[in-house]
C-alpha positions in Angstrom: 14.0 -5.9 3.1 12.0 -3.8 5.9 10.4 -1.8 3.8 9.6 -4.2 0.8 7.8 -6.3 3.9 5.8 -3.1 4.8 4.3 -2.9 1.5 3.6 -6.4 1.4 1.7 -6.4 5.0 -0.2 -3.0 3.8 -1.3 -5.0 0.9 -2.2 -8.1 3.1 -4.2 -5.8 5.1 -6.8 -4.5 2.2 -7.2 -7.9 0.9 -10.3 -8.6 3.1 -11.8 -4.8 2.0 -11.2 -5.7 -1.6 -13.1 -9.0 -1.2 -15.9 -7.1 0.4 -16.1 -4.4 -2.2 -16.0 -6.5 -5.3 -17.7 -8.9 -4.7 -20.2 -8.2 -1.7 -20.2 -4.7 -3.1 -19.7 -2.9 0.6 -19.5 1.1 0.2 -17.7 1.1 3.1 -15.3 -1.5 1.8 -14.3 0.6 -0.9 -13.3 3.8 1.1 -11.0 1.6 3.4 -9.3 0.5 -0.4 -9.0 3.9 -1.8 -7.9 4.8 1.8 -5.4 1.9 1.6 -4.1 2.5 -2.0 -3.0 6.1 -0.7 -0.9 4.4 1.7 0.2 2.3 -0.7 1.6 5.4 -2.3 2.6 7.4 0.1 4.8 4.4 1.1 5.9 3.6 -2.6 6.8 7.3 -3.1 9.3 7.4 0.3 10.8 4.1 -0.7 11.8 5.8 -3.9 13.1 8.5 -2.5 15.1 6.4 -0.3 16.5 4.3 -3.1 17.7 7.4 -4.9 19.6 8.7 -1.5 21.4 5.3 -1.6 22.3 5.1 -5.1 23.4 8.6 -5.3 25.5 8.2 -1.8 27.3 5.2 -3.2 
């Protein structure tokens, strides 16, 4: 459950950004979302992998 919280608190964390990007239209905003949403995948991506050293280990 560790990591599903980390993805929830990284998407928690560009809430504000996407507020201010859609609908105040902040340019700045919207680099800190596209900077975000790399996390996002990054994170995503090693939780995957981690998930498939389990289930292959058991």
């Amino acid at each position: 459950m560790k990591r599903f919280n980390e993805v929830r608190d990284l998407i928690a964390s560009l809430e504000g950004d996407f507020e201010k990007f859609y609908d105040k239209k902040n340019q700045a905003a919207g680099t800190r979302v596209r900077k975000g949403m790399q996390d996002l995948k990054n994170l995503a991506q090693e939780i995957r992998i981690e998930v498939q050293d389990i289930k292959n280990k058991a």
